[in-house]
MMTF fields as JSON, N, C-alpha, C and O atoms, coordinates in Angstrom:
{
  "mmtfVersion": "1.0.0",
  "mmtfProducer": "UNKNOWN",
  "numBonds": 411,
  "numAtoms": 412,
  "numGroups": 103,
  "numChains": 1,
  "numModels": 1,
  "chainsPerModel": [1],
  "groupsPerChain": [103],
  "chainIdList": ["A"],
  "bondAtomList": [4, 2, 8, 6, 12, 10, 16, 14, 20, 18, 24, 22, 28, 26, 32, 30, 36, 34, 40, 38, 44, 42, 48, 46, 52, 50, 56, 54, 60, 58, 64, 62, 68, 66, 72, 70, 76, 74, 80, 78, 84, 82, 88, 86, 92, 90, 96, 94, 100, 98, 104, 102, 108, 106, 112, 110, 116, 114, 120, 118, 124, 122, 128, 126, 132, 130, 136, 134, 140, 138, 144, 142, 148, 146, 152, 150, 156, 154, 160, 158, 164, 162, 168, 166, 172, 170, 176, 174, 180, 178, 184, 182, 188, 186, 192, 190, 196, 194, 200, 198, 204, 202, 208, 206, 212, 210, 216, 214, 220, 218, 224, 222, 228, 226, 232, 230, 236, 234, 240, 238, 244, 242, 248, 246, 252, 250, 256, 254, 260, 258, 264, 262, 268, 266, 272, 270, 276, 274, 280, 278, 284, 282, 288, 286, 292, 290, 296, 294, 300, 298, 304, 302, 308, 306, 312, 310, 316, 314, 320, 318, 324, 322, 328, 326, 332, 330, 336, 334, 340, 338, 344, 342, 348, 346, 352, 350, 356, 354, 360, 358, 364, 362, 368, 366, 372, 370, 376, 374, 380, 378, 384, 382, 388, 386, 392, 390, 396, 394, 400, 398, 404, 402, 408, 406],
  "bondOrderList": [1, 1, 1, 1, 1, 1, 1, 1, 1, 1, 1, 1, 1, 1, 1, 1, 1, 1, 1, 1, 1, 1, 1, 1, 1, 1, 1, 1, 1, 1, 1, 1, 1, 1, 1, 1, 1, 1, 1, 1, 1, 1, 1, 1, 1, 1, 1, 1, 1, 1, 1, 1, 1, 1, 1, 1, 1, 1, 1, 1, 1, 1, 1, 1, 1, 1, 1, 1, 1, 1, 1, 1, 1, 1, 1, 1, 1, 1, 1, 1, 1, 1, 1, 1, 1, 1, 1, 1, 1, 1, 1, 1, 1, 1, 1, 1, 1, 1, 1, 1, 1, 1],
  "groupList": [{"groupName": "UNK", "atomNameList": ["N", "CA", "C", "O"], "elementList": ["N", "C", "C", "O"], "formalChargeList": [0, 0, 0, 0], "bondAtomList": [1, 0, 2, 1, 3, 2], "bondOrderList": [1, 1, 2], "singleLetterCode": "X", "chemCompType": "L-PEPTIDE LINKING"}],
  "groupTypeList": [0, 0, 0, 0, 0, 0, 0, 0, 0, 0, 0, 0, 0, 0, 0, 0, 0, 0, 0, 0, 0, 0, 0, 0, 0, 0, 0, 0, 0, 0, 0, 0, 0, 0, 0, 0, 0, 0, 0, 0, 0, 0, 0, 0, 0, 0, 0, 0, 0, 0, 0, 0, 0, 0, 0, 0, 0, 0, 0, 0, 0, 0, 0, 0, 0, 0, 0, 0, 0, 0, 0, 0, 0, 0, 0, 0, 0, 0, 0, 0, 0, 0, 0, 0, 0, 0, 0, 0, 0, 0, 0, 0, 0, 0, 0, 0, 0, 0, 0, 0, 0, 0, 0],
  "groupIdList": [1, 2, 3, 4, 5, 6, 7, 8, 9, 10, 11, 12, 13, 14, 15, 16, 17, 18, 19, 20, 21, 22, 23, 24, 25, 26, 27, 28, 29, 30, 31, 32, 33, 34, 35, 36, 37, 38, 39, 40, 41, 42, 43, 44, 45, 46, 47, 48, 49, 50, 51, 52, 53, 54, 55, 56, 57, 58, 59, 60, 61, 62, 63, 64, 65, 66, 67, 68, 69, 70, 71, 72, 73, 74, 75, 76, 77, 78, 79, 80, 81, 82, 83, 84, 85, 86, 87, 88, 89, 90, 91, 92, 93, 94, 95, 96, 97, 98, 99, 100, 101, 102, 103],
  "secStructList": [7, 3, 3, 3, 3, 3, 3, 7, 7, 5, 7, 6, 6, 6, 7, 7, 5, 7, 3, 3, 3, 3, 3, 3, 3, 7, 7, 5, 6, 6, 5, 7, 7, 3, 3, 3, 3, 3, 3, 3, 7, 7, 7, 7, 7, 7, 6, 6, 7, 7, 7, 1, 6, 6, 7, 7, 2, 2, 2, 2, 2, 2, 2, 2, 2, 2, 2, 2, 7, 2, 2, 2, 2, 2, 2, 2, 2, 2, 2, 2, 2, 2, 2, 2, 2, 2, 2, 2, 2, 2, 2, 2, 1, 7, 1, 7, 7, 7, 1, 7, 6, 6, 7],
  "xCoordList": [13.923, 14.144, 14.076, 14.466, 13.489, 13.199, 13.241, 13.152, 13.339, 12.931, 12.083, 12.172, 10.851, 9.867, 9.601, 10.081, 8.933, 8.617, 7.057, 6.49, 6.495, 5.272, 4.11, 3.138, 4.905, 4.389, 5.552, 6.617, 5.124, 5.528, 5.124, 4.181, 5.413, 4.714, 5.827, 6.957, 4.939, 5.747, 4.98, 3.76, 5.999, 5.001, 4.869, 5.714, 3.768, 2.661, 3.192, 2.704, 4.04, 4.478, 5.596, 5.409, 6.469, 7.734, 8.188, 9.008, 7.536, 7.614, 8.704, 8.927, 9.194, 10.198, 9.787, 9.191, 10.105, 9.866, 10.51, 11.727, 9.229, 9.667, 10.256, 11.105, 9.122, 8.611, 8.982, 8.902, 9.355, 9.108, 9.172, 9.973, 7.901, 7.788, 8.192, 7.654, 9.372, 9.922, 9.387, 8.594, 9.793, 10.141, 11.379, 11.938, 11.729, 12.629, 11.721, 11.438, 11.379, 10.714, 11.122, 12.01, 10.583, 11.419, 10.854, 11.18, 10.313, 9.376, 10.216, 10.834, 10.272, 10.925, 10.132, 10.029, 9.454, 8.189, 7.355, 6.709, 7.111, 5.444, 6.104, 5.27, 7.417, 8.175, 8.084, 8.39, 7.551, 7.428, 8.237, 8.448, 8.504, 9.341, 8.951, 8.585, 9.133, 9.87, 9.709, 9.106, 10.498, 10.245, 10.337, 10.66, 10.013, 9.226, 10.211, 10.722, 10.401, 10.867, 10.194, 9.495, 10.71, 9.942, 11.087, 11.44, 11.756, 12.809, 11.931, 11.162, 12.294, 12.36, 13.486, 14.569, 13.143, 13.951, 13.896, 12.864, 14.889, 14.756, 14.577, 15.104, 13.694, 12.884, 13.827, 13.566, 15.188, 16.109, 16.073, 16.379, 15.875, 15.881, 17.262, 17.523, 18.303, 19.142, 19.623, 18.881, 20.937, 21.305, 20.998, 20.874, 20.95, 20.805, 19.157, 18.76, 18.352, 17.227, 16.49, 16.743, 15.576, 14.794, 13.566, 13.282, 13.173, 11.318, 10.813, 11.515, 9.749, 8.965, 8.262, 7.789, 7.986, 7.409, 8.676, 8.42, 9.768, 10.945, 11.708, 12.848, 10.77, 11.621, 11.205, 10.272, 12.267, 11.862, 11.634, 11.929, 11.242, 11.701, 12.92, 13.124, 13.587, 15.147, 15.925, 16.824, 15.698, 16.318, 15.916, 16.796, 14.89, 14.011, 14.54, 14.88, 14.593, 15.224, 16.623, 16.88, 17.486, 18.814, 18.738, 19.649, 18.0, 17.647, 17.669, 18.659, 16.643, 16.303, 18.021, 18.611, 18.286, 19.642, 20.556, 21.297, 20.765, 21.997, 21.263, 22.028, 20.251, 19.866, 19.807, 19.941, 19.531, 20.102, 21.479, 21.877, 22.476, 23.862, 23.717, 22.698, 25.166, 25.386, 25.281, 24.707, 25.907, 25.413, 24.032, 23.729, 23.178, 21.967, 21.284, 20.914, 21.484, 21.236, 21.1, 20.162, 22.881, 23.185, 22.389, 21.47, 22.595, 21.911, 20.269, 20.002, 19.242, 18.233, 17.718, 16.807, 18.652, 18.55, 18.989, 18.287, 20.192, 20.297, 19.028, 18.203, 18.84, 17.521, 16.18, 15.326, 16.016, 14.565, 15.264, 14.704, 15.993, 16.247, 16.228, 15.479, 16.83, 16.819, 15.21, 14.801, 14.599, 13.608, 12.608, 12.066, 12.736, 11.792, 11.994, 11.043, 13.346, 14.028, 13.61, 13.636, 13.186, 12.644, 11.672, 11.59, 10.248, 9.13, 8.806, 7.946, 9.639, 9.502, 9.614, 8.818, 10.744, 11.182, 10.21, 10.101, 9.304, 8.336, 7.05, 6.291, 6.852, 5.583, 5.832, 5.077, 7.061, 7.239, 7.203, 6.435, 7.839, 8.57, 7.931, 8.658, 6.08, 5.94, 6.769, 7.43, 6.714, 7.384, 6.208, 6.538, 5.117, 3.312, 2.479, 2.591, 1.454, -0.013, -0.793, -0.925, -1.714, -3.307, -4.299, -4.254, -5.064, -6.079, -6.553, -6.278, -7.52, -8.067, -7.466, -7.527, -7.013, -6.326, -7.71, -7.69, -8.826, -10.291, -10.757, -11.705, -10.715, -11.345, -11.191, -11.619],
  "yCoordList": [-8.717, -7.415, -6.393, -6.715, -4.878, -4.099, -2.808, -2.901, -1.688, -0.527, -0.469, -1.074, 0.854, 0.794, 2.206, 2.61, 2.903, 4.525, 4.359, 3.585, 4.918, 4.632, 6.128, 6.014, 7.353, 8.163, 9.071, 9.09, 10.023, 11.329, 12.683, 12.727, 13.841, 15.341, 16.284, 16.498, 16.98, 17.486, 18.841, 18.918, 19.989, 21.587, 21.163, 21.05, 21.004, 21.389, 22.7, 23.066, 23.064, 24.579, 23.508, 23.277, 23.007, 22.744, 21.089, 20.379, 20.833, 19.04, 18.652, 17.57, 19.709, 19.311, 18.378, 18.936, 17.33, 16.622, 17.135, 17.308, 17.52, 18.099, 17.151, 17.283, 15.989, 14.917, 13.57, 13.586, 12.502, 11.488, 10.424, 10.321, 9.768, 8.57, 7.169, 6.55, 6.456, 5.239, 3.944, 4.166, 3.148, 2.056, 1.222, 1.388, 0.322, -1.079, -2.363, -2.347, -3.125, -4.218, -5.54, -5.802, -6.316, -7.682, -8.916, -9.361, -9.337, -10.699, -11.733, -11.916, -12.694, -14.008, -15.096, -15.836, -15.392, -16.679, -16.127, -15.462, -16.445, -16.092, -14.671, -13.959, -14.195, -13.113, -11.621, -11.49, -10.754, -9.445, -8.39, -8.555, -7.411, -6.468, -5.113, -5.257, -3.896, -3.177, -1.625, -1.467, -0.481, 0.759, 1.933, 1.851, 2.76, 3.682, 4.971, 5.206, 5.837, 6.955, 7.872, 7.62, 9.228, 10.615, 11.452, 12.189, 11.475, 12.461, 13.756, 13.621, 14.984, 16.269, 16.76, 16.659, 17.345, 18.119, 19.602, 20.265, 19.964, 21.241, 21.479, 20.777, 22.655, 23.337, 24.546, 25.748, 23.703, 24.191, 23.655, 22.468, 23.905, 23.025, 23.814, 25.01, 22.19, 23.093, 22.241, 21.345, 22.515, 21.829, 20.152, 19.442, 19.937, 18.073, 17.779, 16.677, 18.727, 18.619, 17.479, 17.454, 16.451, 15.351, 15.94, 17.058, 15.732, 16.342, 14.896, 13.888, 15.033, 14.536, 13.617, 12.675, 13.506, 12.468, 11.558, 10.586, 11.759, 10.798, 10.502, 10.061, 10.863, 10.026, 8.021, 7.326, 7.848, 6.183, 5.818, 6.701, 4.878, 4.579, 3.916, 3.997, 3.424, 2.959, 4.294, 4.293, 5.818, 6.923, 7.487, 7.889, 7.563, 7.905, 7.425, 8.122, 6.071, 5.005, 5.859, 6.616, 5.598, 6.069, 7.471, 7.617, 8.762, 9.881, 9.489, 9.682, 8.862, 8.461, 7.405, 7.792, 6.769, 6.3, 7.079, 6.98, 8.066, 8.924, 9.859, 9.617, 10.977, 11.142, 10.947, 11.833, 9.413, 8.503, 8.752, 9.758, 7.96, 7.608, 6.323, 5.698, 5.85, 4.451, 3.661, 2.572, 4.282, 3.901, 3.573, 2.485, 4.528, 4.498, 2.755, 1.69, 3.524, 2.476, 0.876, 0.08, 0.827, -0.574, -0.752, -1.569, -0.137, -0.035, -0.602, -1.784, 0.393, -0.234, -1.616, -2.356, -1.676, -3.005, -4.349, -5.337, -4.114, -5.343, -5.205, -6.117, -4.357, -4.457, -4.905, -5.438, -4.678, -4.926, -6.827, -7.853, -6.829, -8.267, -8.918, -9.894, -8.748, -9.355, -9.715, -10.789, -8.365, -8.118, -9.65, -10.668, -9.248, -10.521, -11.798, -12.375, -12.513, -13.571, -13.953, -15.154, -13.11, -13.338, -13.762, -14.944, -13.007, -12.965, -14.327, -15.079, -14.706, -16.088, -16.883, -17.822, -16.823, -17.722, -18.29, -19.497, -17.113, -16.757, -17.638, -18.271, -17.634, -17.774, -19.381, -20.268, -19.424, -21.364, -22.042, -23.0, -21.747, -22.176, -21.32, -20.531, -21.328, -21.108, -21.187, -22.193, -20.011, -20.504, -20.671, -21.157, -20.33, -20.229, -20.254, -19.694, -21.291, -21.705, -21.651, -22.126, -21.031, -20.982, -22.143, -22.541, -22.518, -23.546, -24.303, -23.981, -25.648, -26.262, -28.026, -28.402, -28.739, -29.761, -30.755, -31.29, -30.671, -31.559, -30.907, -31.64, -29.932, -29.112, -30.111, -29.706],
  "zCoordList": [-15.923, -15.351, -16.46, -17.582, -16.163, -17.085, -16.491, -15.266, -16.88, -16.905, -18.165, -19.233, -17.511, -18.735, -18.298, -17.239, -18.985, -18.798, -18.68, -19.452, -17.931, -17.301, -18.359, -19.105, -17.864, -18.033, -18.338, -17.721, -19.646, -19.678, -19.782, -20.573, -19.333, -19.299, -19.855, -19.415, -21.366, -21.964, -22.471, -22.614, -22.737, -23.312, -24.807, -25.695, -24.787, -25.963, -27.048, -28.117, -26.507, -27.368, -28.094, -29.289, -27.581, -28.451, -28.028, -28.611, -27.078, -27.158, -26.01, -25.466, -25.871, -24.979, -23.402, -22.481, -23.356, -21.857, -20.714, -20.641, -19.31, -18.436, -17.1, -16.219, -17.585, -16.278, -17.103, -18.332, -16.466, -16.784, -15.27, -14.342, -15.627, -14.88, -15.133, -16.051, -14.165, -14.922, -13.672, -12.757, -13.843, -13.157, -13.632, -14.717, -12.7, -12.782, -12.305, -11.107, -12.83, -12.136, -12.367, -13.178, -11.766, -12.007, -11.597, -10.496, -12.085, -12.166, -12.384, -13.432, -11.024, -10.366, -10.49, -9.512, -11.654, -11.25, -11.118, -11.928, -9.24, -8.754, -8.114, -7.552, -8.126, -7.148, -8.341, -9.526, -7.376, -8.325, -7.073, -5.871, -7.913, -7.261, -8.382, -9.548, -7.71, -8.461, -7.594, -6.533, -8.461, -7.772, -9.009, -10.194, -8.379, -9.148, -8.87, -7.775, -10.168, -10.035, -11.063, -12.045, -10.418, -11.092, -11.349, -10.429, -12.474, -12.757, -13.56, -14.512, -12.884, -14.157, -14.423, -13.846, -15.412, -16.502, -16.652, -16.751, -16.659, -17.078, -18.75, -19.613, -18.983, -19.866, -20.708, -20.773, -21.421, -22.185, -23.552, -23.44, -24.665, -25.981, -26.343, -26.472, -26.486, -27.048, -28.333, -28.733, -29.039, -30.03, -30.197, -31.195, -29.081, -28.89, -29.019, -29.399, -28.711, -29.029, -29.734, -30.938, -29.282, -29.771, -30.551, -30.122, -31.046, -31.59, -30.514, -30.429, -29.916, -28.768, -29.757, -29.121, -31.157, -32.426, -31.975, -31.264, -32.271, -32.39, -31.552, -31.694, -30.002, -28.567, -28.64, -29.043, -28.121, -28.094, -26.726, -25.919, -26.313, -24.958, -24.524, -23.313, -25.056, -24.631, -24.551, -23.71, -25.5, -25.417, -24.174, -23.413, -23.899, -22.264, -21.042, -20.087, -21.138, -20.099, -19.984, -19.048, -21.117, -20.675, -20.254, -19.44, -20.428, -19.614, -18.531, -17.826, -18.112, -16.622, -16.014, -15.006, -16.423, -16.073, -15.965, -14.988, -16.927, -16.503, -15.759, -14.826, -15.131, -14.057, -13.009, -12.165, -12.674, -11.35, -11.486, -10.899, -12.236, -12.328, -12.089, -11.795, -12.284, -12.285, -11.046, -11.013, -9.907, -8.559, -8.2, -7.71, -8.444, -8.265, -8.814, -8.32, -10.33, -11.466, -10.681, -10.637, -9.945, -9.846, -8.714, -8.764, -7.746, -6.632, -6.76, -6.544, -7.133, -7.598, -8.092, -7.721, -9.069, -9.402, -8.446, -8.227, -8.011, -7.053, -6.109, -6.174, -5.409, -4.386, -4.965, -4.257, -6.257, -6.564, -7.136, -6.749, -7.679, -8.109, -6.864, -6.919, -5.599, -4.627, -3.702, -3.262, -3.662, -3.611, -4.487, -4.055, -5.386, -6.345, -5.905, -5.377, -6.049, -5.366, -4.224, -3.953, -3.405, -1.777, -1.891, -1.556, -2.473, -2.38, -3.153, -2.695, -4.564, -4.659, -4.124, -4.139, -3.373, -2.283, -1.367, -1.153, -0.679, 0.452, -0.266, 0.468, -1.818, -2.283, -2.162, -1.764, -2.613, -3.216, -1.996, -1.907, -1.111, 0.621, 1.562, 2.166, 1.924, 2.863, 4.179, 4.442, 5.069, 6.32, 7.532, 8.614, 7.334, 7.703, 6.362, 5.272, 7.015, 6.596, 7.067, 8.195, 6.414, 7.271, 6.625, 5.461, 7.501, 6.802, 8.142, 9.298, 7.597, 8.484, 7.945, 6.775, 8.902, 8.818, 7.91, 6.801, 8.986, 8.879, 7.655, 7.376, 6.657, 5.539, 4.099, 3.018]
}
């Protein structure tokens, strides 16, 4: 399981990030899951200020985490983990097959 930052959109004048695109995903085996979010930002540089050279992505991620909040956070995650778990489930333990018996 992961969050990863997909994409970011930032002013060219001073670096500051407006947009960021994340995910959570979560690969079960053959079971994939995940969901996608779009947080912005408001366009304030203030004392806490990053230079956009020296953002990381674990510093990004936690943007995007404290944006959601922790609810969210947990939330997400159990559904997409559960999510994955199923679809493995579904892949390993057909409950229907298609095919030809005579093939």
């Amino acid at each position: 399981m992961s969050w990863k930052i997909i994409n970011m959109e930032h002013n060219t004048s001073d670096g500051f990030v407006i947009e960021v695109t994340s995910a959570y995903e979560k690969q079960d085996g053959p079971g994939y899951a995940s969901e996608l979010f779009i947080n912005s930002f408001e366009d304030t540089v203030g004392p806490e200020f990053i230079p956009y050279e020296d953002l990381t992505e674990n510093l990004v991620i936690g943007w995007v985490k404290d944006a959601l909040g922790p609810e969210a956070v947990a939330k997400t995650e159990l559904e997409v983990d559960t999510l994955a778990a199923t679809k493995k489930e579904e892949i390993e333990n057909p409950q229907v097959e298609g095919g030809l018996p005579w093939v």
